[in-house]
Biopython code that builds the backbone (N, CA, C, O; Angstrom):
import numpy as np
from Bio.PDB.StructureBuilder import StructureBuilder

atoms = [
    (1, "UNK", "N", (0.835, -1.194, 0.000)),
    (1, "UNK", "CA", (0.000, 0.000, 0.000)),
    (1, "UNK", "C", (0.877, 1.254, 0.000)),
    (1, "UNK", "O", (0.577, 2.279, -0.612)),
    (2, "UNK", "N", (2.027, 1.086, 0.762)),
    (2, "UNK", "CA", (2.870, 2.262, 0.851)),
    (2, "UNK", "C", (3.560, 2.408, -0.525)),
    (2, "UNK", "O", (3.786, 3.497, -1.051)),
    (3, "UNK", "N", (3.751, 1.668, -0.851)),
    (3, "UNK", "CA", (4.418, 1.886, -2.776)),
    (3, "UNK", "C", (3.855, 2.130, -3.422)),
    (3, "UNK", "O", (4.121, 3.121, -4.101)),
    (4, "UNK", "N", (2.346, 1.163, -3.710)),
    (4, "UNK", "CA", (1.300, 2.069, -4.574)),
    (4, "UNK", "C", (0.926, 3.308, -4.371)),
    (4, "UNK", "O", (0.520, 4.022, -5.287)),
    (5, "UNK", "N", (1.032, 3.722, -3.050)),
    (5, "UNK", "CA", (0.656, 5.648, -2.556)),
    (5, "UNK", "C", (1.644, 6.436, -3.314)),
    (5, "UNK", "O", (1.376, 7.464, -3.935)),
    (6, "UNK", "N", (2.997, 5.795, -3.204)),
    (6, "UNK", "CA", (4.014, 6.448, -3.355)),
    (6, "UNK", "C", (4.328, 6.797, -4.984)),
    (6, "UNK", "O", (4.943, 7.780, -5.398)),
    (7, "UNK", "N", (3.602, 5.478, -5.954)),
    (7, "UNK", "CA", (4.051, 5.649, -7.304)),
    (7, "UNK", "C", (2.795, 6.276, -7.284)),
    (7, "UNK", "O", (3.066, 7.424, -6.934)),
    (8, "UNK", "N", (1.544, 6.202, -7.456)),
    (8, "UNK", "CA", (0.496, 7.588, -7.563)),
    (8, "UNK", "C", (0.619, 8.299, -6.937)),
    (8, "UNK", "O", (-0.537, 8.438, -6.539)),
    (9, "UNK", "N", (1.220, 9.039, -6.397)),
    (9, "UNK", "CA", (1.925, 10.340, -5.905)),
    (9, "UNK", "C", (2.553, 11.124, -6.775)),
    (9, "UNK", "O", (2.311, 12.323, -6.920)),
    (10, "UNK", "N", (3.631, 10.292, -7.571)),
    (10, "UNK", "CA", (4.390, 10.660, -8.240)),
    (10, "UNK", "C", (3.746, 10.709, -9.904)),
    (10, "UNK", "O", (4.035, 11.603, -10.700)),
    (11, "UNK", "N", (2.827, 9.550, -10.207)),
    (11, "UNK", "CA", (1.693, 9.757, -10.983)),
    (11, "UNK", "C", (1.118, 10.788, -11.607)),
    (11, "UNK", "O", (1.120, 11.146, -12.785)),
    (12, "UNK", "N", (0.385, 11.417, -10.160)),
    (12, "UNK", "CA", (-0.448, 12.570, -10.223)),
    (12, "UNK", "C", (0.432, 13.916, -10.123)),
    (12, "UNK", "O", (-0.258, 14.894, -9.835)),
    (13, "UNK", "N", (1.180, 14.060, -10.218)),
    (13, "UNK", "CA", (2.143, 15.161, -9.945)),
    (13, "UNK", "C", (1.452, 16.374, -10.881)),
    (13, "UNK", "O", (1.585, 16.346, -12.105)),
    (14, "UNK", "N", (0.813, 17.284, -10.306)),
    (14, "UNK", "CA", (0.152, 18.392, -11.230)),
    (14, "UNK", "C", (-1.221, 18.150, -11.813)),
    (14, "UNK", "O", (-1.755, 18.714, -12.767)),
    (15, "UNK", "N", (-1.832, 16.857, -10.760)),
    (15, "UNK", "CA", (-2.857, 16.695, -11.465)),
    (15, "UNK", "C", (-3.945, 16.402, -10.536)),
    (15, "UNK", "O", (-4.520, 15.313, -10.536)),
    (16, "UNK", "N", (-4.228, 17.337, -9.763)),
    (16, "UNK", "CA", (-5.109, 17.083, -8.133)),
    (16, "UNK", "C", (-6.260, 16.468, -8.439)),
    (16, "UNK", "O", (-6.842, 16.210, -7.385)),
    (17, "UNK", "N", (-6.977, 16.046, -9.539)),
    (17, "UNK", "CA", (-8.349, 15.308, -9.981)),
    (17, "UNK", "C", (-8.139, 14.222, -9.366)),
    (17, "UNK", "O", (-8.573, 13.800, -8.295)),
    (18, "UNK", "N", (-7.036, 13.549, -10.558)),
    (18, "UNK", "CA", (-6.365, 12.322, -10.464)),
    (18, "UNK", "C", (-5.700, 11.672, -9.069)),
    (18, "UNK", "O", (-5.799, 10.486, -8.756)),
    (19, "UNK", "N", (-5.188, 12.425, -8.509)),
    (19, "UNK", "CA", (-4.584, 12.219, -6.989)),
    (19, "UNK", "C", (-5.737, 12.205, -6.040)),
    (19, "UNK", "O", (-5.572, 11.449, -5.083)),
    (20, "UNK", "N", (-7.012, 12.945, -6.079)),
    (20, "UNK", "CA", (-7.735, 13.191, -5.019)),
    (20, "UNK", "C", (-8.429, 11.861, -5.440)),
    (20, "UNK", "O", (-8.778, 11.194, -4.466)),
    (21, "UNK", "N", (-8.771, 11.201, -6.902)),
    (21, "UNK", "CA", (-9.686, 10.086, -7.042)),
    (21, "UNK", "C", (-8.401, 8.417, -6.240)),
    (21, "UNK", "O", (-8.627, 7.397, -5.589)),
    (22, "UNK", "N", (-7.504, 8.894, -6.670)),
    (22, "UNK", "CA", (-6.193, 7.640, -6.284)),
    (22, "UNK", "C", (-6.243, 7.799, -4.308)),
    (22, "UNK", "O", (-5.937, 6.949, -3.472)),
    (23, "UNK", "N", (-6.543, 8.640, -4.190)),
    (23, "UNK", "CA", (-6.085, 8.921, -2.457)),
    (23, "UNK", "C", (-7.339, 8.649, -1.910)),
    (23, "UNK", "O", (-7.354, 8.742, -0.682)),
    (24, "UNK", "N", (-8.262, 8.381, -2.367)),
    (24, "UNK", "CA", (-10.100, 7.781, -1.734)),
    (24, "UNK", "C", (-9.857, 6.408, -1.951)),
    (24, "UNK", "O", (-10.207, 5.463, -1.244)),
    (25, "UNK", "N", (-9.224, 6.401, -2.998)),
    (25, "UNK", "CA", (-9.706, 4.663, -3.272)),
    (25, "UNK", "C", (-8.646, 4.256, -2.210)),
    (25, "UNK", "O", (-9.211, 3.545, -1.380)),
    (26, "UNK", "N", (-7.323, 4.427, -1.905)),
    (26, "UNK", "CA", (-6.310, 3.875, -1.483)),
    (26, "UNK", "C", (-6.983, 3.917, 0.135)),
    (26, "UNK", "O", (-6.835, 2.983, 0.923)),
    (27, "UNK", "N", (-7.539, 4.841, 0.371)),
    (27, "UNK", "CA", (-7.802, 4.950, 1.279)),
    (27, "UNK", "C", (-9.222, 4.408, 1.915)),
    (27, "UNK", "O", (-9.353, 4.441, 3.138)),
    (28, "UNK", "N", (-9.985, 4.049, 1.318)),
    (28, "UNK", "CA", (-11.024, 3.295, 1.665)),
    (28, "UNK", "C", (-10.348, 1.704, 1.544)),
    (28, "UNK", "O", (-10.870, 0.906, 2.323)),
    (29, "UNK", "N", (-9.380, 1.212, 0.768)),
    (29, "UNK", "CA", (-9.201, 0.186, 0.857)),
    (29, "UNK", "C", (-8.195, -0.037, 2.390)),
    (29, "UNK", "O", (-7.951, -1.182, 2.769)),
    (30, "UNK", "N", (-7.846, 0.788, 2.918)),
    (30, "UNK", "CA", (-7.171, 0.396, 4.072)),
    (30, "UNK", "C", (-8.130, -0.078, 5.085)),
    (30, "UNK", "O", (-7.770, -0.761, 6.044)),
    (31, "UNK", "N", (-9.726, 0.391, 4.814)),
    (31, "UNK", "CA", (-10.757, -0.233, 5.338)),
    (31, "UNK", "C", (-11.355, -1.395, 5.139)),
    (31, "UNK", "O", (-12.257, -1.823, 5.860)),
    (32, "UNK", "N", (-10.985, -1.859, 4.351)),
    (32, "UNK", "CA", (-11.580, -3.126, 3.937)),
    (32, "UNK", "C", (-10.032, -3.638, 3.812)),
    (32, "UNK", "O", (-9.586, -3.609, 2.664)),
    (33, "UNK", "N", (-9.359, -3.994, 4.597)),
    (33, "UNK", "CA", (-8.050, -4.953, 4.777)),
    (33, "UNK", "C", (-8.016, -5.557, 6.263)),
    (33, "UNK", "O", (-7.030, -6.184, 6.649)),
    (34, "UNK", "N", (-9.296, -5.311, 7.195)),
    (34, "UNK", "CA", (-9.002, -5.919, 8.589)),
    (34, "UNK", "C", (-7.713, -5.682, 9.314)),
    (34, "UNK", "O", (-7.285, -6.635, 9.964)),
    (35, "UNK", "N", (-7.201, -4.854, 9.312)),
    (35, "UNK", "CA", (-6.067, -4.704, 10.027)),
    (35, "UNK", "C", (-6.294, -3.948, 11.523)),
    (35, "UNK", "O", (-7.506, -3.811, 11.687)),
    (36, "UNK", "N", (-5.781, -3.590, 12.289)),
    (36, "UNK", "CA", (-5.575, -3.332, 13.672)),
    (36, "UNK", "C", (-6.071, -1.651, 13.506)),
    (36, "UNK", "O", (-5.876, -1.026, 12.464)),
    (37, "UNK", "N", (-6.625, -1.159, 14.518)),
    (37, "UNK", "CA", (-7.175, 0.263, 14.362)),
    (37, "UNK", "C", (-5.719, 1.388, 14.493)),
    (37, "UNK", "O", (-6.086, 2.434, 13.958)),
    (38, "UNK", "N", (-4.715, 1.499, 14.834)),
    (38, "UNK", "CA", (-3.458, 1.737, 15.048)),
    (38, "UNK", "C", (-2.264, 1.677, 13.648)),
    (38, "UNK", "O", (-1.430, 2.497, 13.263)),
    (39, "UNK", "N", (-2.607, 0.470, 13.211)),
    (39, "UNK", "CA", (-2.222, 0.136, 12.121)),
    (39, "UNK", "C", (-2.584, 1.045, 11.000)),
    (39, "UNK", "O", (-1.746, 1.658, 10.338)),
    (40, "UNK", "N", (-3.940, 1.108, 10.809)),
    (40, "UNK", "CA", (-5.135, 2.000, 10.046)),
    (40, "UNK", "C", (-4.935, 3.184, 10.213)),
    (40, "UNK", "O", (-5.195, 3.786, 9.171)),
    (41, "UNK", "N", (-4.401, 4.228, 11.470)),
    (41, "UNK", "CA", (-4.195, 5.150, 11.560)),
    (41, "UNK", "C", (-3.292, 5.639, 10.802)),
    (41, "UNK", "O", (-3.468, 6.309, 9.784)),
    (42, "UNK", "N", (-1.953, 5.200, 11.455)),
    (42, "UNK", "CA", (-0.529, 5.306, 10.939)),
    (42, "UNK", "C", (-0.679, 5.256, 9.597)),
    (42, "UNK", "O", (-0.007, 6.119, 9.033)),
    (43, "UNK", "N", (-1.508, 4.350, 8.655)),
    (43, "UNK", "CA", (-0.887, 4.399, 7.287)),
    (43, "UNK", "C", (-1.712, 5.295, 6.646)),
    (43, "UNK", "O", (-1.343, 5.543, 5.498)),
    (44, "UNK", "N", (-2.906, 5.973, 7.085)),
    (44, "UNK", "CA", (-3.793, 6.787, 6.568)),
    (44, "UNK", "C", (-2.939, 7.817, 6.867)),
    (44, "UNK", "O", (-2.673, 8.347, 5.789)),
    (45, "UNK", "N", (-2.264, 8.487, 7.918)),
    (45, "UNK", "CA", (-1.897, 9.325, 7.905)),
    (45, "UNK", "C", (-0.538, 10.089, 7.071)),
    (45, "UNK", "O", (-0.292, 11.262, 6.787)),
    (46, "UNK", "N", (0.180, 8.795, 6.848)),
    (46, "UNK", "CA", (0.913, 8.994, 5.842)),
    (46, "UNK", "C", (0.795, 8.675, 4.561)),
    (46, "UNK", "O", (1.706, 9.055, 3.826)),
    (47, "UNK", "N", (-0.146, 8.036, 4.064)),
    (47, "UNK", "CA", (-0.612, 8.571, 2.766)),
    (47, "UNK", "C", (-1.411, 9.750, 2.524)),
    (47, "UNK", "O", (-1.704, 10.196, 1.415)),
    (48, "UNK", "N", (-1.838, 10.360, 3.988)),
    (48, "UNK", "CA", (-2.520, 11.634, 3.622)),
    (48, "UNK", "C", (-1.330, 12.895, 3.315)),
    (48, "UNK", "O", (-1.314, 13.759, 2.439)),
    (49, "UNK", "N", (-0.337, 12.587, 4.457)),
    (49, "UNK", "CA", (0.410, 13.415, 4.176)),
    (49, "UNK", "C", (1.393, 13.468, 2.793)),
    (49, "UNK", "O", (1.975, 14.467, 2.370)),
    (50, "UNK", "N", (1.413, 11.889, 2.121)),
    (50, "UNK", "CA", (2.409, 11.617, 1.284)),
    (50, "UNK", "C", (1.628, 12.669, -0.205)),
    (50, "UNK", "O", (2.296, 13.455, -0.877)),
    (51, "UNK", "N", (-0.023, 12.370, -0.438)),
    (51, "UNK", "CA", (-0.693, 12.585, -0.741)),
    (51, "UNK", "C", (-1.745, 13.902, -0.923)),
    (51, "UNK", "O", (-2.929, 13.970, -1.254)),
    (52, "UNK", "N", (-0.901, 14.743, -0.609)),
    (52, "UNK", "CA", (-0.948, 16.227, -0.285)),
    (52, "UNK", "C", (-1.982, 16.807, -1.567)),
    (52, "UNK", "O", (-1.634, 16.730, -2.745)),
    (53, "UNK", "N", (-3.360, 17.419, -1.109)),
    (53, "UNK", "CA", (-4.313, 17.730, -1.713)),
    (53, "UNK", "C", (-4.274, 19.426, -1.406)),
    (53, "UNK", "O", (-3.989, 20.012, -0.362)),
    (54, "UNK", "N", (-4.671, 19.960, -2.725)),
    (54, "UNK", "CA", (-4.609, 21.422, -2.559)),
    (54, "UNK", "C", (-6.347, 22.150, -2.419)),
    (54, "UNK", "O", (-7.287, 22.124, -3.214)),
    (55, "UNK", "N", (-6.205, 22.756, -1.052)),
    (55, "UNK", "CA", (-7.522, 23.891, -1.193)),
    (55, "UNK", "C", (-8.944, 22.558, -0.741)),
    (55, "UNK", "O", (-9.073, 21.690, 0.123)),
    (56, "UNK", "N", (-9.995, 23.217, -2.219)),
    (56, "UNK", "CA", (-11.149, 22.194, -1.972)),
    (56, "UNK", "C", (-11.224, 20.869, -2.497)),
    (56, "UNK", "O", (-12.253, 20.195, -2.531)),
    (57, "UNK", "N", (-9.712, 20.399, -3.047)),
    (57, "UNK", "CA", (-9.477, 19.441, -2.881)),
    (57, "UNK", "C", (-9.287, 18.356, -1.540)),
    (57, "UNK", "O", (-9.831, 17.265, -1.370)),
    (58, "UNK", "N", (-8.447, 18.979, -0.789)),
    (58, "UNK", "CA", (-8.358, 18.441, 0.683)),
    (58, "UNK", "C", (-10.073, 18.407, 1.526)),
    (58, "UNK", "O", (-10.306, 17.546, 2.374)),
    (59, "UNK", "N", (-10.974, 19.300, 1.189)),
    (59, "UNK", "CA", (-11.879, 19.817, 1.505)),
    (59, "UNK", "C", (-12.709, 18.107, 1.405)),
    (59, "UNK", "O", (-12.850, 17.358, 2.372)),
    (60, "UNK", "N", (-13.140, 17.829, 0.040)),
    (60, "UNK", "CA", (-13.975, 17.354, -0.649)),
    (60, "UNK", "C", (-13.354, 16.067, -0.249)),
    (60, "UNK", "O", (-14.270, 15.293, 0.032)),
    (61, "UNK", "N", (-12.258, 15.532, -0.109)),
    (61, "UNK", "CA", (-11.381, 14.232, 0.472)),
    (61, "UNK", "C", (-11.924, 14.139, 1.406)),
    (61, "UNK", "O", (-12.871, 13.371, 1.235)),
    (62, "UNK", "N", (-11.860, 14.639, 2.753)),
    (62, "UNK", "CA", (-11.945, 14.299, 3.984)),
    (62, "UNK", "C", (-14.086, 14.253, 3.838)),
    (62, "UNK", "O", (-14.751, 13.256, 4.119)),
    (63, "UNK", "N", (-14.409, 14.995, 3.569)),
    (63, "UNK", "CA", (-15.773, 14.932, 3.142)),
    (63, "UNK", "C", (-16.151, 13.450, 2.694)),
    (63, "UNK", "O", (-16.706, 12.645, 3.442)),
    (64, "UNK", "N", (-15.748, 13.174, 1.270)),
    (64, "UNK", "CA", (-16.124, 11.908, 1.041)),
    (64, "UNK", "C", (-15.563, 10.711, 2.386)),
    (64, "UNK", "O", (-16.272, 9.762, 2.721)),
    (65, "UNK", "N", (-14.652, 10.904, 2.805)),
    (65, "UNK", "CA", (-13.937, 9.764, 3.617)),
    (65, "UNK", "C", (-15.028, 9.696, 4.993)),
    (65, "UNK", "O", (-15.302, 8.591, 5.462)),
    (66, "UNK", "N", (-15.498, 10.702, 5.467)),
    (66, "UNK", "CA", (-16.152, 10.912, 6.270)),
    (66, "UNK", "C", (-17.717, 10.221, 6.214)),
    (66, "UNK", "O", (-18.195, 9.553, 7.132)),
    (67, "UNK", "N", (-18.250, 10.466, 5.212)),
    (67, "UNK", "CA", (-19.377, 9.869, 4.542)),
    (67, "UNK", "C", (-19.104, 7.934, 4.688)),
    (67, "UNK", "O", (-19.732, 7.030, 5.240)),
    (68, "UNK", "N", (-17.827, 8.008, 3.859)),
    (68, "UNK", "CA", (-17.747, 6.790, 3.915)),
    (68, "UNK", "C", (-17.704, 5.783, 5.052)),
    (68, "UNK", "O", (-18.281, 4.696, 5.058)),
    (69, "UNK", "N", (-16.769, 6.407, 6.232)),
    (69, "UNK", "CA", (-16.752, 5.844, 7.602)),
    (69, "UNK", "C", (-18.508, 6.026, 8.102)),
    (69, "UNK", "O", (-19.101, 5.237, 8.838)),
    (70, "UNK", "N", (-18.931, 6.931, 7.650)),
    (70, "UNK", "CA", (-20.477, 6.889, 8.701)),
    (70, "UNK", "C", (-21.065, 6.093, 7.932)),
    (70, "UNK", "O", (-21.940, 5.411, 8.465)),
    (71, "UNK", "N", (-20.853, 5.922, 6.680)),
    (71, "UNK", "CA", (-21.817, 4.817, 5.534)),
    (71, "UNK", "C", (-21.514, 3.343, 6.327)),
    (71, "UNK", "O", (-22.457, 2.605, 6.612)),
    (72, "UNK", "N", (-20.110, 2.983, 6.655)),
    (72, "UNK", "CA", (-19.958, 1.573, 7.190)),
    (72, "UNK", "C", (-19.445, 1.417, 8.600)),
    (72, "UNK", "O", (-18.819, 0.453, 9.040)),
    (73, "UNK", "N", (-19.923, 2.868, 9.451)),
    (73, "UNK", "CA", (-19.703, 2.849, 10.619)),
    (73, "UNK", "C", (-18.258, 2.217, 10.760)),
    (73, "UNK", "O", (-18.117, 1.047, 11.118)),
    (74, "UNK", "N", (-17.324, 2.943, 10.500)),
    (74, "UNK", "CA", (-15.937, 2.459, 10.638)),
    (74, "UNK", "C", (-15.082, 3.794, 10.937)),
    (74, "UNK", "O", (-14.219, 4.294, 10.216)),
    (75, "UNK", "N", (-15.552, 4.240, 12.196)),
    (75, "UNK", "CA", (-14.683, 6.200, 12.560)),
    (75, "UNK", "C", (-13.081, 5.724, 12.075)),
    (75, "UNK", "O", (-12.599, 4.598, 11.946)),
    (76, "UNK", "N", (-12.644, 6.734, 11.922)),
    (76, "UNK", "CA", (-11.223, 6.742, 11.734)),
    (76, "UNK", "C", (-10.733, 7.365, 13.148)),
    (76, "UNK", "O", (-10.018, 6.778, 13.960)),
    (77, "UNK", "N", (-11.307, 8.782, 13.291)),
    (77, "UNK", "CA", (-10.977, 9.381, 14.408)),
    (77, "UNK", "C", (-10.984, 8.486, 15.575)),
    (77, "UNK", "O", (-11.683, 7.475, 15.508)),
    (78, "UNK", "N", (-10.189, 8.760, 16.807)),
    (78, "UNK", "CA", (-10.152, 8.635, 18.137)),
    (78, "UNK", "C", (-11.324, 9.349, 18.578)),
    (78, "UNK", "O", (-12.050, 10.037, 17.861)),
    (79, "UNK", "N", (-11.473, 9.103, 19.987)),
    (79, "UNK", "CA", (-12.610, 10.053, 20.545)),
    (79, "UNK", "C", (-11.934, 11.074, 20.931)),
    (79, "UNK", "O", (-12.403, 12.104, 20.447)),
    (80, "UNK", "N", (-10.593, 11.332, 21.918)),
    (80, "UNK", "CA", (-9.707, 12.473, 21.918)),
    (80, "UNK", "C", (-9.460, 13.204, 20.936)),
    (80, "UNK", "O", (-9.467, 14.428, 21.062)),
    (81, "UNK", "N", (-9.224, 12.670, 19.900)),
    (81, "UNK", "CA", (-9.218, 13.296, 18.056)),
    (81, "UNK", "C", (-10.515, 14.171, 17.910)),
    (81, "UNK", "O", (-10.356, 15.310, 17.469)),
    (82, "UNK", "N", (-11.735, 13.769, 18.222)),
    (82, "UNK", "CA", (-13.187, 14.197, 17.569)),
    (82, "UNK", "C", (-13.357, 15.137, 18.267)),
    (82, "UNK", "O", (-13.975, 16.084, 17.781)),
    (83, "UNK", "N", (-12.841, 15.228, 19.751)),
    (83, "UNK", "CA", (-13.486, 16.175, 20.688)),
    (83, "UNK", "C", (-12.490, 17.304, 20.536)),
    (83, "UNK", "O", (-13.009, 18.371, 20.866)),
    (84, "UNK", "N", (-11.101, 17.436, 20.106)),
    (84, "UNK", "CA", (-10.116, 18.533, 20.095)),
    (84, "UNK", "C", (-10.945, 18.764, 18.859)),
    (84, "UNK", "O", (-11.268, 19.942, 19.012)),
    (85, "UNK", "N", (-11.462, 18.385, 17.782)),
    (85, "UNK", "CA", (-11.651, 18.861, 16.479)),
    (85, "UNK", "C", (-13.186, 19.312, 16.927)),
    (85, "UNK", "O", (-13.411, 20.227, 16.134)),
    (86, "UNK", "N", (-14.068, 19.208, 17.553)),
    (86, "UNK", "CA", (-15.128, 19.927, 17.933)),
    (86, "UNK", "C", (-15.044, 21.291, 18.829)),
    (86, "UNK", "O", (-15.912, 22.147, 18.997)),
    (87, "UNK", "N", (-14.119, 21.237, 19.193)),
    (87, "UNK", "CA", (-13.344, 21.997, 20.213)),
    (87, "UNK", "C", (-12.834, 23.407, 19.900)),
    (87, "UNK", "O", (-12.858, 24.514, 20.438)),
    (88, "UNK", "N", (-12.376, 22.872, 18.815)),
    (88, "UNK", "CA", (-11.316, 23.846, 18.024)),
    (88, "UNK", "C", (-12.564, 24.553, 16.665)),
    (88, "UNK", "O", (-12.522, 25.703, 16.228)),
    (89, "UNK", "N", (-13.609, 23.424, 16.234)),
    (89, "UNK", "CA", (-14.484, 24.290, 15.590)),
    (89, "UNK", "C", (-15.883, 25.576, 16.533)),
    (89, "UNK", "O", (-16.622, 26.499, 16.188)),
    (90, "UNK", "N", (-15.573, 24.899, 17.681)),
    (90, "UNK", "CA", (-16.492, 25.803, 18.558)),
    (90, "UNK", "C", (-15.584, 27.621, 18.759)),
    (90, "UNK", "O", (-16.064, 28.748, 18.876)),
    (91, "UNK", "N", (-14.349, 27.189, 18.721)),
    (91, "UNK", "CA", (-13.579, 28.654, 18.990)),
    (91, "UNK", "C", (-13.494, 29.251, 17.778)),
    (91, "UNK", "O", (-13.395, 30.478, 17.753)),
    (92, "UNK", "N", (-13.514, 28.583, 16.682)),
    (92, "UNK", "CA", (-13.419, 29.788, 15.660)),
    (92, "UNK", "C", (-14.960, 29.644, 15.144)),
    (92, "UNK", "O", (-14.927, 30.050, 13.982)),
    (93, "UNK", "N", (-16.119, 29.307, 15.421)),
    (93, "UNK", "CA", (-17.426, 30.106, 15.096)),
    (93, "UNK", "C", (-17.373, 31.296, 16.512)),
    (93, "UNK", "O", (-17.492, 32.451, 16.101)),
    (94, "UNK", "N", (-17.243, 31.209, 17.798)),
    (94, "UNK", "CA", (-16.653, 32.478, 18.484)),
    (94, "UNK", "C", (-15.845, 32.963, 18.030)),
    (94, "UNK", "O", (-15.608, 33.940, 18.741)),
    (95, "UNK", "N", (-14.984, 32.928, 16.992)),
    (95, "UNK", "CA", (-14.142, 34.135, 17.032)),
    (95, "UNK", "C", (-14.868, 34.515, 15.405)),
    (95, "UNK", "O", (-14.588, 35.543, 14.788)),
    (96, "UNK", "N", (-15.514, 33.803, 15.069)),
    (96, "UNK", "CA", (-16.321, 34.792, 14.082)),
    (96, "UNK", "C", (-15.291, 33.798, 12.484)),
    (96, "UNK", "O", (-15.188, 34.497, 11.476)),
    (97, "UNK", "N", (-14.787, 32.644, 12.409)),
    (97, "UNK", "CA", (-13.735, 32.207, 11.453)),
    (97, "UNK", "C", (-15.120, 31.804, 10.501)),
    (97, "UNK", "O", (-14.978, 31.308, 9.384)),
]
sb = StructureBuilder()
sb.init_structure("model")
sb.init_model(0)
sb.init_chain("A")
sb.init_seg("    ")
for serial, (resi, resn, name, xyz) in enumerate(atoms, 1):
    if name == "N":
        sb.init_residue(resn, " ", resi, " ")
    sb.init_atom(name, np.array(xyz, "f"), 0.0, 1.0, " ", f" {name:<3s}", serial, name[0])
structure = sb.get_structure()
């Protein structure tokens, strides 16, 4: 999985359509491989980062991925994860973001 991220990475180079459709699929398939929730983290996170989406690209990624975990009830997030990220969206609707 880490090589295939890595040669569509290099793939898509200038071509954020193509990378944002390669970085869903790669990434829903780490869901459907049964592996350890830890395991699942770690490699999502570095294909997200390997996998670097620009603007409403990154936008529309985490969107679909999100959908997808609530479609097969499979969170990615931690609960410490969900609550800093609720947390952090409560301070910037107070600060007016």
């Amino acid at each position: 999985m880490v090589v295939l991220a890595h040669l569509k990475t290099q793939e898509t180079d200038g071509k954020p359509d193509a990378r944002h459709a390669w970085k869903v699929r790669l990434i829903k398939a780490l869901y459907t491989r049964g592996m350890a929730a830890e395991q699942l983290r770690q490699l999502f996170r570095f294909i997200d980062w390997l996998m670097d989406l620009p603007g409403t690209f990154a936008e529309d990624f985490w969107q679909e991925i999100r959908h997808y975990e609530e479609e097969k009830h499979m969170p990615f997030m931690t609960t410490p994860e969900r609550l800093g990220m609720e947390k952090g969206l409560a301070v910037g609707r107070q600060e007016g973001r």
